[in-house]
C-alpha positions as CSV (number, residue, x, y, z in Angstrom):
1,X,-67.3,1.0,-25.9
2,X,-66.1,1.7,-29.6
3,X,-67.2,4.3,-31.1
4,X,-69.1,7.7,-30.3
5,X,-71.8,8.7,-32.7
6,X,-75.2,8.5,-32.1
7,X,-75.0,4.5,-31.1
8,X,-71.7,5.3,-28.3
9,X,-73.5,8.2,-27.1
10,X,-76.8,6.5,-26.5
11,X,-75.2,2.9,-24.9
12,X,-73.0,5.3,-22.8
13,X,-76.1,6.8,-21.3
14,X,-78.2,3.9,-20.9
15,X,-75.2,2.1,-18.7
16,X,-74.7,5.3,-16.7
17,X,-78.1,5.8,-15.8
18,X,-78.8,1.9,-15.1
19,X,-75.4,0.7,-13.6
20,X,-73.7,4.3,-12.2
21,X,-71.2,2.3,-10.5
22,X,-69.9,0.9,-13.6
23,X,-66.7,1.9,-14.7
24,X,-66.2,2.7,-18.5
25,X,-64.6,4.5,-21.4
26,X,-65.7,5.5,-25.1
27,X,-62.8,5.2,-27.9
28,X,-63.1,7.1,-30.9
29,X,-60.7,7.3,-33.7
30,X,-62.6,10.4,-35.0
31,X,-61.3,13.9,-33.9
32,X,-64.9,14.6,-32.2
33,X,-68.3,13.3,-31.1
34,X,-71.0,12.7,-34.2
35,X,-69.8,9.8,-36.1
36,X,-71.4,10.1,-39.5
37,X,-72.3,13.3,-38.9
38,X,-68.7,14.6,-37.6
39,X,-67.1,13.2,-41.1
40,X,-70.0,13.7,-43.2
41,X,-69.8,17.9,-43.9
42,X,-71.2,18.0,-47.8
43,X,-73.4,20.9,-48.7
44,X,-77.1,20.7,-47.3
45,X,-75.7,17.2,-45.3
46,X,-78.7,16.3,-42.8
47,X,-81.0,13.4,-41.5
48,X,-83.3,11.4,-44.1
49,X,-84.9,10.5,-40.7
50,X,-87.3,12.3,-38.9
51,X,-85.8,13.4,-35.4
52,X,-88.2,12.3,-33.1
53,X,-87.5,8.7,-33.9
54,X,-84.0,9.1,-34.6
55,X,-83.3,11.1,-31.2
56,X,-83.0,9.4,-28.1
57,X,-86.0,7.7,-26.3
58,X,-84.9,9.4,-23.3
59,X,-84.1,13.1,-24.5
60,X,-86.7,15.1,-26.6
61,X,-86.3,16.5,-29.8
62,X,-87.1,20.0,-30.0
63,X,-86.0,21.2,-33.6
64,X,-87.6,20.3,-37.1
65,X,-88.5,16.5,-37.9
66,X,-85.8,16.9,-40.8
67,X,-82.4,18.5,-39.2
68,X,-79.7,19.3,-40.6
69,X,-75.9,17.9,-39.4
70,X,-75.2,20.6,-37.2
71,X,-78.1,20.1,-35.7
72,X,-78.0,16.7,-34.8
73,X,-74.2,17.5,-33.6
74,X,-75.9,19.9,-31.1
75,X,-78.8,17.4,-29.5
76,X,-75.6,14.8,-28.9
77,X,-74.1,17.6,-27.4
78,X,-76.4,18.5,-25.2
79,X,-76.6,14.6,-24.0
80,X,-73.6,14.2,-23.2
81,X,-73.0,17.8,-21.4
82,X,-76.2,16.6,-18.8
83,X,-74.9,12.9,-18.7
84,X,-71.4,14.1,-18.1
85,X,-69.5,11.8,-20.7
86,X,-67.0,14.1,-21.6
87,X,-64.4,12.8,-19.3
88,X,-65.4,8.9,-20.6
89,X,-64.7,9.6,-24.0
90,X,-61.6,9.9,-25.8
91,X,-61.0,11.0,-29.3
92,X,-58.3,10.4,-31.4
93,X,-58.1,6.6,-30.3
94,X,-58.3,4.2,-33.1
95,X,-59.0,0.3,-31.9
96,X,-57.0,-2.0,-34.1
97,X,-57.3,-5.1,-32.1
98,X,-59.3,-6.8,-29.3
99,X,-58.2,-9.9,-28.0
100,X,-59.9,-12.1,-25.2
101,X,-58.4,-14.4,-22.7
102,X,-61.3,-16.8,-20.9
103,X,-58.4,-17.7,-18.2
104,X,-58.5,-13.8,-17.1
105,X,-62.3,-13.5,-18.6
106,X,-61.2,-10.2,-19.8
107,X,-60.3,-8.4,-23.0
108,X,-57.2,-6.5,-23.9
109,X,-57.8,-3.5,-26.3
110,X,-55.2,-2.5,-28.5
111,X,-55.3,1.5,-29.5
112,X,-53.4,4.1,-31.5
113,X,-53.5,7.6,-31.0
114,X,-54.3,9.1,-34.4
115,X,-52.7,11.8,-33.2
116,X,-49.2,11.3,-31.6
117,X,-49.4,7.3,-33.0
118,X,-48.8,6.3,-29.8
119,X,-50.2,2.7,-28.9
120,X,-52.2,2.2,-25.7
121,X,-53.8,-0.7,-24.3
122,X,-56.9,-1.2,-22.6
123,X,-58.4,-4.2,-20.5
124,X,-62.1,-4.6,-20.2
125,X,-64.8,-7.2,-18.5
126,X,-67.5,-6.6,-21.4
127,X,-66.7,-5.0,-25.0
128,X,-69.6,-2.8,-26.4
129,X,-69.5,-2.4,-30.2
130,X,-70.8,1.1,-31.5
131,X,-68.4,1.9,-34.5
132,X,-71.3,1.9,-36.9
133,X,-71.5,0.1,-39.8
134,X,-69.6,1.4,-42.4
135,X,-65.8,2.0,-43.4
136,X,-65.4,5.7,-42.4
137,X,-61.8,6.2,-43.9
138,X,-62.2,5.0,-47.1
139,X,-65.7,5.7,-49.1
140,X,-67.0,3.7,-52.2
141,X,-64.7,4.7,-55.2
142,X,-65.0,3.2,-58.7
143,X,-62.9,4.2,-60.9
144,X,-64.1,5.0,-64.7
145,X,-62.2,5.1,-67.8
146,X,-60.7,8.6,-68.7
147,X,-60.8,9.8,-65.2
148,X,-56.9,10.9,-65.3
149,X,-57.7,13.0,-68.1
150,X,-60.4,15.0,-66.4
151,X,-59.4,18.8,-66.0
152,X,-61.9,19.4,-63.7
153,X,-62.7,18.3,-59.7
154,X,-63.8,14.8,-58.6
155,X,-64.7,14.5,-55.2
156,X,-66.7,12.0,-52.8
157,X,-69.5,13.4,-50.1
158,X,-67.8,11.4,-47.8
159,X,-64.5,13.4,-48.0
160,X,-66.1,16.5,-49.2
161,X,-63.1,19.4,-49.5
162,X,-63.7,22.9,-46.8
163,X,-62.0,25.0,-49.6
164,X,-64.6,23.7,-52.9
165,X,-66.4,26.2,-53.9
166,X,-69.0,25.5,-56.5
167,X,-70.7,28.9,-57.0
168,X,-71.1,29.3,-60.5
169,X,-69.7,26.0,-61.6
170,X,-71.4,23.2,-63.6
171,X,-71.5,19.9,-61.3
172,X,-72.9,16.4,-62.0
173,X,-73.4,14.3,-59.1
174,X,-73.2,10.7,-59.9
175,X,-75.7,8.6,-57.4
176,X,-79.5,9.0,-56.9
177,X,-79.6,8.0,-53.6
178,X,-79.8,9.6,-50.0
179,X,-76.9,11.4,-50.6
180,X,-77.7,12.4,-53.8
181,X,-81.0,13.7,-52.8
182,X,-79.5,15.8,-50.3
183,X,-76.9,17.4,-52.3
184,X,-78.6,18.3,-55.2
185,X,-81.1,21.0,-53.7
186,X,-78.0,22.0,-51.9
187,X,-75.9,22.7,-54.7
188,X,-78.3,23.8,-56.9
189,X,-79.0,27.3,-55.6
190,X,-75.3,28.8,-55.8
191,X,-74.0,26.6,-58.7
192,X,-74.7,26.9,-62.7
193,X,-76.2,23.6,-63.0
194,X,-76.6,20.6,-61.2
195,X,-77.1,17.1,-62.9
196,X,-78.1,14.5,-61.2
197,X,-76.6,11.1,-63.6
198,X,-78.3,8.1,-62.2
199,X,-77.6,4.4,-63.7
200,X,-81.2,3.6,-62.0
201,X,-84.0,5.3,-60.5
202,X,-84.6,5.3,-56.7
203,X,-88.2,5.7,-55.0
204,X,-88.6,9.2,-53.4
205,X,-91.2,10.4,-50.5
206,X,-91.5,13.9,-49.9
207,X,-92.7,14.7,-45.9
208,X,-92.8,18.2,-44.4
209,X,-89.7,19.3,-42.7
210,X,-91.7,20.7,-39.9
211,X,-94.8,18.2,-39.4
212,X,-98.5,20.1,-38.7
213,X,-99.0,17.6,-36.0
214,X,-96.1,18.9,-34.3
215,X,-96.9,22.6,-34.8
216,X,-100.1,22.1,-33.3
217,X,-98.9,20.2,-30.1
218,X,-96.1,22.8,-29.7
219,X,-98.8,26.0,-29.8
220,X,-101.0,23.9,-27.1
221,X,-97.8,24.4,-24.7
222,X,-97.8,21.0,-23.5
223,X,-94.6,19.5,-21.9
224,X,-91.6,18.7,-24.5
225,X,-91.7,14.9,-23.3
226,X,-94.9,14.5,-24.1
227,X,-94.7,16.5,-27.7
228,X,-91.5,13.6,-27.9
229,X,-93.3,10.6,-27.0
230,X,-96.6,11.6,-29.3
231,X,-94.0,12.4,-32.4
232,X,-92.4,9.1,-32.4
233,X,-95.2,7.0,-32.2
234,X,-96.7,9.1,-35.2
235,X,-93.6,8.3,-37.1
236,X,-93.1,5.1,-35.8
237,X,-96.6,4.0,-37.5
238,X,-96.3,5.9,-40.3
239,X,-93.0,3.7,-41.1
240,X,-95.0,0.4,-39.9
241,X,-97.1,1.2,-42.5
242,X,-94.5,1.6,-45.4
243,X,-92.4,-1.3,-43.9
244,X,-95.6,-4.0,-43.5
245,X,-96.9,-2.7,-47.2
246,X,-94.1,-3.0,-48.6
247,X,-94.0,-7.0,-47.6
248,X,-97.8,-7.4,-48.2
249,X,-98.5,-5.1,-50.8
250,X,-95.5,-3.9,-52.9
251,X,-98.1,-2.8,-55.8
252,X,-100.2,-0.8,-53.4
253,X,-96.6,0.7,-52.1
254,X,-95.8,1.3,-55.5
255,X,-98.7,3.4,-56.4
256,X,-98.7,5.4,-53.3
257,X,-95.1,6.5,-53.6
258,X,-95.6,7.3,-57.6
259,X,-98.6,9.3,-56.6
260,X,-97.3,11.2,-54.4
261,X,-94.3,12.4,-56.3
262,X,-96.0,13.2,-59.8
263,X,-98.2,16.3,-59.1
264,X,-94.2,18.0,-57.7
265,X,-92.6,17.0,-61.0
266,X,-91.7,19.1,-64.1
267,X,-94.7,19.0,-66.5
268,X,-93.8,16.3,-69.1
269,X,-91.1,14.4,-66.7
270,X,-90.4,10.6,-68.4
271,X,-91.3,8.8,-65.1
272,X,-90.8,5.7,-66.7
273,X,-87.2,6.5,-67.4
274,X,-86.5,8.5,-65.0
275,X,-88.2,7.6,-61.5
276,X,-89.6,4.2,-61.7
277,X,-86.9,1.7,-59.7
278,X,-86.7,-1.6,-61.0
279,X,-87.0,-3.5,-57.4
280,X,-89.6,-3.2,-54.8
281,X,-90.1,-0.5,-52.6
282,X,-88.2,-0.4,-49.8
283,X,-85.9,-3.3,-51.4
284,X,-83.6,0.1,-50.8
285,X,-84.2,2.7,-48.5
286,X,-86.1,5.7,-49.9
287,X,-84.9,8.9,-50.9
288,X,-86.5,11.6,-48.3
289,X,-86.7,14.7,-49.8
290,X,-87.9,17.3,-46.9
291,X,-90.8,19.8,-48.8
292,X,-90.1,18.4,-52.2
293,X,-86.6,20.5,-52.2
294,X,-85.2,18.3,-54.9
295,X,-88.3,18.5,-57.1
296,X,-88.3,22.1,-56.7
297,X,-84.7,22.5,-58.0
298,X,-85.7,20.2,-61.4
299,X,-89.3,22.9,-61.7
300,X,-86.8,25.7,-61.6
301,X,-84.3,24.3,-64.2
302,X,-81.6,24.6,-61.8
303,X,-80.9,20.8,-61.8
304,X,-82.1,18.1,-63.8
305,X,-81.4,14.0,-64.3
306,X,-79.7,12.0,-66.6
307,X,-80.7,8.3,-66.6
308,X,-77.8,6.6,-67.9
309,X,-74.5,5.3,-67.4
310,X,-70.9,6.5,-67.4
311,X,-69.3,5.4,-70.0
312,X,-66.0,7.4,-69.5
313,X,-64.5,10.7,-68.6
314,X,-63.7,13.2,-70.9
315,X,-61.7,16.2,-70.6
316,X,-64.3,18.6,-69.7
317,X,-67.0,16.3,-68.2
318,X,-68.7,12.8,-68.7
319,X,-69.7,10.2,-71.7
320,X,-72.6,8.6,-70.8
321,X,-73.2,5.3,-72.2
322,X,-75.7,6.7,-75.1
323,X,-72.9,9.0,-75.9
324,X,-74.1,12.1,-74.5
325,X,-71.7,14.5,-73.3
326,X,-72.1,16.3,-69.7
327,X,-69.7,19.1,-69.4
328,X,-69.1,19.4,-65.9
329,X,-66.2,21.5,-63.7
330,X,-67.7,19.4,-60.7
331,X,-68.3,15.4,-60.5
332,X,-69.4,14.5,-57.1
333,X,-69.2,10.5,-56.9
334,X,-72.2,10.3,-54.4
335,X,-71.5,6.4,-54.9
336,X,-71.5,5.2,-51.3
337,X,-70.0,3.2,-49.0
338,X,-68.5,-0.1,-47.8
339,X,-69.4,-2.0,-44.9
340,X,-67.0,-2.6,-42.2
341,X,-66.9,-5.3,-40.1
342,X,-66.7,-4.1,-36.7
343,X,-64.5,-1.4,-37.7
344,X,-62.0,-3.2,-38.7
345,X,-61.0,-4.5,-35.8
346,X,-58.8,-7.5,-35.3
347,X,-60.5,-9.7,-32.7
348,X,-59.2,-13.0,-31.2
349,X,-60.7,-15.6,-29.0
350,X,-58.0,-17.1,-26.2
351,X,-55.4,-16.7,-29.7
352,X,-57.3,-17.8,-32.5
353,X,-58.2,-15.6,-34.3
354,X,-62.0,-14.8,-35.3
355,X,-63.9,-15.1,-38.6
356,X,-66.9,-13.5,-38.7
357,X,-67.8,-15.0,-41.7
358,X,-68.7,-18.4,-39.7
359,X,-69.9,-17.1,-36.8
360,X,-73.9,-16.6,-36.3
361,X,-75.6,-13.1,-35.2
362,X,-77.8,-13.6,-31.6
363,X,-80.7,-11.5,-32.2
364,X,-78.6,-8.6,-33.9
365,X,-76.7,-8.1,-30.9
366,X,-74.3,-10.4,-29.8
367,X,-72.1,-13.5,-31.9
368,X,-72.1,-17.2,-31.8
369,X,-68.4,-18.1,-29.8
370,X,-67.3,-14.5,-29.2
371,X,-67.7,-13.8,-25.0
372,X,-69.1,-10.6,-23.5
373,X,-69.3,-9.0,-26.6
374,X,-72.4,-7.2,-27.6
375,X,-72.8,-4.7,-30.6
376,X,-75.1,-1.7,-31.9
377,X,-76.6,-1.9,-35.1
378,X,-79.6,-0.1,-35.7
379,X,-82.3,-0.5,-38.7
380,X,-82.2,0.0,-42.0
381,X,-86.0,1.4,-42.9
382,X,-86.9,3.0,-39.4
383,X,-84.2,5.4,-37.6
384,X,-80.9,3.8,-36.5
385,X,-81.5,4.9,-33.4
386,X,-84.7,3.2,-32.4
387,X,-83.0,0.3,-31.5
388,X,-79.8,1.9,-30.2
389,X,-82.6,2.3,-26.9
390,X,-83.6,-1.4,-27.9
391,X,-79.9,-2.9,-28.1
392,X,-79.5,-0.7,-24.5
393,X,-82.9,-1.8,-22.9
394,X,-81.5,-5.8,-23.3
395,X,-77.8,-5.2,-23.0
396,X,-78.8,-3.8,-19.5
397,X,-80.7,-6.4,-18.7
398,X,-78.3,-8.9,-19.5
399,X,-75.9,-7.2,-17.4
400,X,-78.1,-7.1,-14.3
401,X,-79.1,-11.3,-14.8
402,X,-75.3,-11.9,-15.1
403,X,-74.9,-10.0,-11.7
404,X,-77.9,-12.0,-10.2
405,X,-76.8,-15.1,-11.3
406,X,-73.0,-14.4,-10.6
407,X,-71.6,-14.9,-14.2
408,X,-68.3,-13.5,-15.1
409,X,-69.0,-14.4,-18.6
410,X,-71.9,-15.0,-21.1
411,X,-71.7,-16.3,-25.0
412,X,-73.8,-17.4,-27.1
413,X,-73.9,-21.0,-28.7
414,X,-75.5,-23.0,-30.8
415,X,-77.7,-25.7,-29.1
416,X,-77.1,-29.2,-30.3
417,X,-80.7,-29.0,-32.1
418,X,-79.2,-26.3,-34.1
419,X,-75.4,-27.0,-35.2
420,X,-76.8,-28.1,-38.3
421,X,-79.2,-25.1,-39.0
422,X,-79.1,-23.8,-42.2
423,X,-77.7,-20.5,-42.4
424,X,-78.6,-17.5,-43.9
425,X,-76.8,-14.3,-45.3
426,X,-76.4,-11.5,-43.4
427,X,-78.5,-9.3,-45.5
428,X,-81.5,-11.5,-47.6
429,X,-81.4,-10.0,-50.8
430,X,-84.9,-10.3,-51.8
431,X,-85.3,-8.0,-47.5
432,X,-82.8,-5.7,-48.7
433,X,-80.3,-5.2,-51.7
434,X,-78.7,-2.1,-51.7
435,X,-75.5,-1.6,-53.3
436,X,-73.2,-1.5,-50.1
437,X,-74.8,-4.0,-48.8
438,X,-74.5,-6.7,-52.0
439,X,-70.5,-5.6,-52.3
440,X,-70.1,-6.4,-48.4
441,X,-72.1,-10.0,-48.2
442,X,-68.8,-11.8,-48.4
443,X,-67.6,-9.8,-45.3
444,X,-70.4,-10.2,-43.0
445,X,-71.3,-12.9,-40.6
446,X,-74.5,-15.2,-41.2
447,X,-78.0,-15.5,-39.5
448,X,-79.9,-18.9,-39.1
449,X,-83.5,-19.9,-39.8
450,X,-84.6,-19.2,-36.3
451,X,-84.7,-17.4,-33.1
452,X,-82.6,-16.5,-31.7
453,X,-80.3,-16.3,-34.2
454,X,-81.5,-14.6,-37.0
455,X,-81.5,-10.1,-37.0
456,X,-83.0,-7.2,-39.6
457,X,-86.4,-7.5,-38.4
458,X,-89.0,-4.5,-38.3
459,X,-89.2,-2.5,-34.8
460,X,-92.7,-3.3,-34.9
461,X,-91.5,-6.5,-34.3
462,X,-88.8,-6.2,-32.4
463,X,-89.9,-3.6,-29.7
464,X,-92.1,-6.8,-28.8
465,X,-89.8,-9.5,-29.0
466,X,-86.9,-8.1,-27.4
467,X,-87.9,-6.4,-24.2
468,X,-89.1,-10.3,-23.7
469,X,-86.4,-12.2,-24.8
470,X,-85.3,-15.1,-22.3
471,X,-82.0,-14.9,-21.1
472,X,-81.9,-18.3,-19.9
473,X,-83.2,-20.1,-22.8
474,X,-80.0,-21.8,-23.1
475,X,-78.8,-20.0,-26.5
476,X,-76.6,-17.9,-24.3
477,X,-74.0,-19.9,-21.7
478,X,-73.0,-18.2,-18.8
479,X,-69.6,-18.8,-16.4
């Protein structure tokens, strides 16, 4: 397995507890466990997911449905203290290449210690993708005109310095979206003033960080798995609800979302200007904003936002493109991220090596002409981790009809009927069009215009379909 965040952790316990004779090991090139949130540490950094959903299936939350980092760190802790996966995992160990020979129907792992730079190899039956789905080393940059004659501090949530201190200093964070909203509340009560410089408007929802329905289940002292199992469905079809109006009825969506935000807003806000996006909710994910925190910093004056663009850097702060000036000792570029192709790993296929951008998805999981590979990728409007268990469930599974049937080897193909299906992008733009994911198309591999090979569906749909997807329907070819 590659990679040990919340995805890592999760397949890790899934094959323990279903296949315990299984050996297996967890490379990581981080230092420690966490993925996102062991190199995300930016003031305030926490979920924009409520916990019950994005912890496990099989662990209950017992914390806040919005947590902070550290205390998401702490629940993957404590999984892999009880599954014992210390001694599986191994930090430090950065997978540049994965090569696979059918003679041996094996693959050979290439690794380098980030910390001595020694290179190790590693031979595997089945390679388990769970690096995530982002570029970890290198955040979304741009550069702006005048930026070498700054005096002040520019720096990227995604690299965020221990030794910055912003007490008392004027920052504008450029961004308005999850990160954004997180930073802003966060900064807001030690520095001057925070300004938050958007080019466009995001859509914001503002839940409860601790939700009534769990404070009432909690004070009826019933069992933690229970409280677990009765949160996530609760969130589950709350979001089934945004995620099926949304499709159906983006107006109604619209009005719901603008409704609810008003009444927390400064008296005589420009909503137009200011927070009315100009694509369809949930075209982008939306901005969670536990309590209203954000809106109570702009009610306060303690932050406030700039609609506008960056027209270039001054010495003391930024030009937007109206030609305002916002003085600034502080720019946080909360601009994103790239996507990263399975972590940038080099794979071959018996020696030739393999583009991605030709190959085809299998329901999300696994990829047209690459053998005993599967990979993690969780959802983009409900918690990741939802289908982390959902990826697990049919990995499993697949792994148990392999051993029934005696297969060394399983990968998927195209069926004659569908060599000439059209294919589609990885992400459908008019689904989903967020920045990272529009700069990364080009990188990505495809989906079709069918099952199984097409991926980014709801959970409500896929907790249905995949639990009962055949495994002998001919898309997959086993050895």
């Amino acid at each position: 397995m590659v990679g040990a965040g919340v995805s890592g952790i999760g397949a890790a316990h899934h094959l323990r507890d279903r296949f315990p004779e299984r050996t297996f090991v967890v490379l990581d090139a981080q230092e420690a466990r966490g993925g996102t949130w062991w190199t995300h540490r930016y003031p305030g950094v926490r979920s924009d997911s409520d916990l019950f959903t994005y912890g496990y299936r099989f662990k209950p939350w017992r914390g806040p449905s919005i947590a902070a980092g550290a205390e998401i760190l702490a629940y993957l802790d404590e999984v892999i203290a009880e599954d014992d996966l210390a001694p599986h995992i191994h930090y430090r160990h950065r997978v540049t290449a994965a090569s696979w020979s059918g003679a041996d129907r094996r693959w050979t792992v290439e690794v380098t210690r980030e910390d001595t730079r020694e290179r190790l190899r590693f031979t595997a039956d089945f390679l388990w993708m769970c690096q995530g789905y982002y570029d970890h080393a290198t955040p979304h940059r741009p550069r702006w005109e005048g930026m070498d004659r700054y005096r002040g501090v520019v720096v990227h949530p995604q690299a965020w310095p221990e030794d910055l201190d912003h007490t008392g200093k004027r920052v504008v964070v450029i961004g308005s979206g999850a990160t954004a909203a997180t930073l802003v509340p966060a900064l807001a009560g030690t520095a001057a003033h925070v300004t938050m410089l958007q080019r466009s408007p995001s859509y914001w929802f503002a839940p409860p960080r601790h939700h009534e329905l769990a404070a009432t289940l909690q004070q009826l002292d019933i069992p933690e798995e229970w409280t677990h199992e009765i949160m996530r469905r609760q969130y589950a079809a709350q979001v089934n609800w945004l995620a099926r109006t949304a499709r159906e009825a983006p107006e109604q969506l619209h009005a719901f979302l603008m409704d609810a935000m008003r009444p927390l807003l400064p008296e005589g806000t420009d909503v137009e200007k200011h927070f009315t996006p100009r694509y369809r909710p949930w075209q982008q994910r939306i901005a969670v904003v536990p309590d209203g925190d954000l809106f109570t910093t702009l009610r306060a004056g303690t932050a406030s936002i700039v609609t506008d663009t960056v027209a270039e850097f001054t010495e003391h702060g930024i030009r937007t493109g109206s030609g305002e000036e916002l003085e600034a000792d502080v720019v946080v570029s909360a601009t994103g991220f790239d996507l990263s192709v399975f972590g940038g790993v080099a794979f071959t296929v018996d020696g030739e090596p393999v583009d991605f951008t030709r190959r085809v998805t299998w329901r999300g999981i696994m990829i047209s002409d690459v053998p005993n590979m599967a990979y993690t990728f969780g959802y983009f409007r409900h918690s990741w981790t939802l289908r982390v268990d959902l990826v697990a469930d049919l990995v499993t599974r697949l792994f148990t009809h392999m051993r029934d049937a005696g297969a060394a080897t399983v990968v998927p193909r195209l069926r004659p009927e569908e060599q000439d299906m059209p294919l589609r992008p990885w992400s459908d733009p008019e689904n989903f069009n967020a920045g990272y994911v529009m700069r990364s198309q080009h990188l990505m591999f495809k989906q079709g215009d069918r099952e199984p090979w097409t991926h980014m569906l709801e959970h409500e749909q896929e907790q249905e379909i995949l639990p009962k997807a055949d495994l002998a329907d001919g898309s997959l070819v086993y050895r």
